[in-house]
C-alpha positions as CSV (number, residue, x, y, z in Angstrom):
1,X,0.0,0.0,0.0
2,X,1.3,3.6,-0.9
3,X,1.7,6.6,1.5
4,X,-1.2,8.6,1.7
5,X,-1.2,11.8,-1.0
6,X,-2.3,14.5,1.8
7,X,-4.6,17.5,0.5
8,X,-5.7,20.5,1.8
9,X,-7.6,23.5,1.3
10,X,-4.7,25.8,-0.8
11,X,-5.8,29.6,-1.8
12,X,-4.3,31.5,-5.2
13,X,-3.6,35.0,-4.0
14,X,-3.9,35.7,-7.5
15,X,-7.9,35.1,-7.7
16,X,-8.6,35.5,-4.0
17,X,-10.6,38.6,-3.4
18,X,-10.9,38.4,0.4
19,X,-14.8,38.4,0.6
20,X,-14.6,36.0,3.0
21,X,-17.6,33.8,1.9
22,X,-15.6,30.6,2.6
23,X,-15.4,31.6,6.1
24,X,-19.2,32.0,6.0
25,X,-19.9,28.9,4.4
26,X,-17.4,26.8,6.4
27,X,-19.2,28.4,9.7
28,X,-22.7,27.7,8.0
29,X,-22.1,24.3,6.7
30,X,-19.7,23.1,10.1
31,X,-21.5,25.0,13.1
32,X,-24.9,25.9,11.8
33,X,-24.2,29.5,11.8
34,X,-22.8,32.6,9.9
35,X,-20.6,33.5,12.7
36,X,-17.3,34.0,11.1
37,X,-15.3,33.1,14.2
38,X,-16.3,29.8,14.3
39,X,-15.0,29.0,10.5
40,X,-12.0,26.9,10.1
41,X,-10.5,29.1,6.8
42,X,-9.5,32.2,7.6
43,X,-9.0,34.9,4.8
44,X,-5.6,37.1,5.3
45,X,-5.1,39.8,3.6
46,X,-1.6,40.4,2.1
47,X,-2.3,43.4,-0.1
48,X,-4.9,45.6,-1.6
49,X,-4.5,43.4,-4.4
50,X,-3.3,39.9,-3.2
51,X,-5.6,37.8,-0.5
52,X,-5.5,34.5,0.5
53,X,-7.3,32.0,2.7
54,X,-5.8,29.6,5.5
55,X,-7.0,26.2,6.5
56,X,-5.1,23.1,8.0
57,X,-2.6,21.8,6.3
58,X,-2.5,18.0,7.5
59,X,0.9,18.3,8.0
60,X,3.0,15.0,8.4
61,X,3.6,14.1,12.2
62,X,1.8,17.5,12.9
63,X,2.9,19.9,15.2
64,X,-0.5,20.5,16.9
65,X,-1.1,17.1,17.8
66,X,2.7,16.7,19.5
67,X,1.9,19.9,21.3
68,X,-1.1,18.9,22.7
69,X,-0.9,18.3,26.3
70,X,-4.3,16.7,26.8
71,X,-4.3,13.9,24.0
72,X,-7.0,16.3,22.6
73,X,-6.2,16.1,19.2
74,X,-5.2,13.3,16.7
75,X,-3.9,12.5,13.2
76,X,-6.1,9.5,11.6
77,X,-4.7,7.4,8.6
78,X,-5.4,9.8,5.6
79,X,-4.0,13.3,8.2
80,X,-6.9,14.4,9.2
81,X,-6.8,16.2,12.4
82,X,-9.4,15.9,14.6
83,X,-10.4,17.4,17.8
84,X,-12.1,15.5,21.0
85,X,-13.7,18.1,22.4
86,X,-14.3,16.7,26.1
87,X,-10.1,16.6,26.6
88,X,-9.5,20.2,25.0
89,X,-9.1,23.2,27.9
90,X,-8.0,25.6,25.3
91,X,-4.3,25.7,26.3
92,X,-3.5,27.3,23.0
93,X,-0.3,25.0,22.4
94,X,-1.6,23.6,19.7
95,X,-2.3,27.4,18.2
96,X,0.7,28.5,19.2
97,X,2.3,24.9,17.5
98,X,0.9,25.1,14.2
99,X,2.7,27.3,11.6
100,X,0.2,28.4,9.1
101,X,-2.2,29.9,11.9
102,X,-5.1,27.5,11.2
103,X,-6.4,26.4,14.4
104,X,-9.2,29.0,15.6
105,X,-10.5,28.8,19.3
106,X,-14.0,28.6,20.2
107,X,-14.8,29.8,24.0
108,X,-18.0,28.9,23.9
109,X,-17.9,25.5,23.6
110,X,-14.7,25.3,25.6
111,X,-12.5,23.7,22.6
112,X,-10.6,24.5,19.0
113,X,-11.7,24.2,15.7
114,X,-9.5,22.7,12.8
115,X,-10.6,21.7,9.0
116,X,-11.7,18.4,8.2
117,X,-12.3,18.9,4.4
118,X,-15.9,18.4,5.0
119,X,-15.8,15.1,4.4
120,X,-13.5,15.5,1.1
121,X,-15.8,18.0,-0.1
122,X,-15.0,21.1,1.3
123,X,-18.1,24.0,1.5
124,X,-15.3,27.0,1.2
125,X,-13.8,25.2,-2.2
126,X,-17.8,24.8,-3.4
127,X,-18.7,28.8,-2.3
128,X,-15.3,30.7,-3.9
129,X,-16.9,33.0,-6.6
130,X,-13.1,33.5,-8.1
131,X,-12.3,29.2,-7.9
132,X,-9.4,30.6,-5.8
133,X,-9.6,27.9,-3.5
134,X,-8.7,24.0,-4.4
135,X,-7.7,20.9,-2.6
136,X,-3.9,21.1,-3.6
137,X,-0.7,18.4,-2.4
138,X,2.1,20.7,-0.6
139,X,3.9,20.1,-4.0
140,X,1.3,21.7,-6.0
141,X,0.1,24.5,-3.2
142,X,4.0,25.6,-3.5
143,X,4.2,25.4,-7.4
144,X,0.4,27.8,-7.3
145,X,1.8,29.9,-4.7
146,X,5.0,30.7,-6.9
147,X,3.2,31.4,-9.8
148,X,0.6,33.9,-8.5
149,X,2.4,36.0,-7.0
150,X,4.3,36.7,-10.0
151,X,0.9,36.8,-11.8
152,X,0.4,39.4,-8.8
153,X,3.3,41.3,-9.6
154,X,3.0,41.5,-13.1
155,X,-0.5,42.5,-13.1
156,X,0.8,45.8,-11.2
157,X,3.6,46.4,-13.1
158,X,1.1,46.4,-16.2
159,X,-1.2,49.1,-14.0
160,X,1.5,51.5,-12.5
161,X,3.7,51.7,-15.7
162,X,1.0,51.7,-18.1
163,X,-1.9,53.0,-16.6
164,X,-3.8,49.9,-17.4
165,X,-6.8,50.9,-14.8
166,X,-9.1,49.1,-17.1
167,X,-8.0,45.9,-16.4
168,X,-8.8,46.4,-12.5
169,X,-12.4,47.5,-13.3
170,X,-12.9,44.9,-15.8
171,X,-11.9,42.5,-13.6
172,X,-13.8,43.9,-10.8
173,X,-16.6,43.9,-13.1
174,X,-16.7,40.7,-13.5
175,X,-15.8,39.6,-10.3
176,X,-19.0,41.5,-8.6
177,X,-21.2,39.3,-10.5
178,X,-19.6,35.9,-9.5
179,X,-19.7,37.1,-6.0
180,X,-23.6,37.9,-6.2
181,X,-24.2,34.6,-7.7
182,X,-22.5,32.8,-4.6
183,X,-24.5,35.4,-2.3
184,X,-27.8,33.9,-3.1
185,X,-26.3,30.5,-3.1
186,X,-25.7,31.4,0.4
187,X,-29.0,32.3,1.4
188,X,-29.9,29.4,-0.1
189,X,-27.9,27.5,2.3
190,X,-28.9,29.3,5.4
191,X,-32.6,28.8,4.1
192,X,-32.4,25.2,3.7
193,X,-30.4,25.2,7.2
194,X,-33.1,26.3,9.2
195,X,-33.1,29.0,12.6
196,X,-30.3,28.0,14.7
């Protein structure tokens, strides 16, 4: 049996405009509500013009799960990281452990939240209206990564030296109408989700 090809949720700066529906979505679809401190993505701005969001990252022998004191959190078979509530005390080891920032703390429920790809079919991927997010190997993520931001930094060369303001407002253009499409996809999640 081969090793296990390890994916997670990977963001291209290049198409991410930091509207943060994943973080809605991922709230909605994991925790029943549009609170976007209880997502597990979490959109950082870099720039005015480069975004990108942050989930768990499955790492190999992962740094959260050694730091835990408790036990609370383990690795399964395919990297997964998964949290048992009942031992976490909210230590923050495990925040302070990972290196990409992608554990997020919930107080109310006493515990942390980490990505679990939704079952391999992640709602922040589904909800993106630019397709800036992906399931991606570390290899790929890397090889993306690289690639936009020099799609990034070419893109504002072509504005500052030429004055090429049109592109920005043709892609914003464009952009606004993807993003009301996914807003009413939305709604018609939180619709079909019921009061919480």
């Amino acid at each position: 049996m081969g090793a296990v090809v390890r994916q997670f949720v990977s963001a291209d700066p290049s198409k991410c405009i930091g509207c943060g529906l994943c973080e809605f979505a991922c709230a909605l679809e994991k925790e029943g509500t549009l609170d976007a401190t209880k997502s597990r993505i979490r959109v950082v701005r870099l720039s005015p013009m480069a975004n990108a969001a942050v989930a768990c990252r499955f790492c190999e022998n992962a740094p959260c799960v050694r730091a835990c004191l408790r036990d609370a959190l383990y690795q399964d078979e395919e990297g997964i990281i998964h949290v048992e509530d009942a031992k976490c005390d909210l230590c923050g080891w495990c925040i302070e452990a990972c290196p990409y920032g992608a554990i997020v703390l919930d107080p109310e429920r006493t515990t942390v939240l980490i990505c679990d790809l939704c079952g391999g079919e992640p709602k922040c991927v589904e909800i993106c209206p630019t397709e800036a997010l992906s399931l991606a190997t570390e290899e790929e993520a890397r090889k993306l990564w690289h690639e936009s931001i020099s799609s990034i930094v070419s893109e504002v060369k072509q504005v500052v030296e030429r004055g090429a303001w049109e592109l920005l407002f043709a892609r914003a253009s464009d952009i606004a109408g993807k993003v009301e499409a996914k807003l009413k996809e939305l709604a018609k999640m939180v619709a079909s989700a019921g009061p919480s």
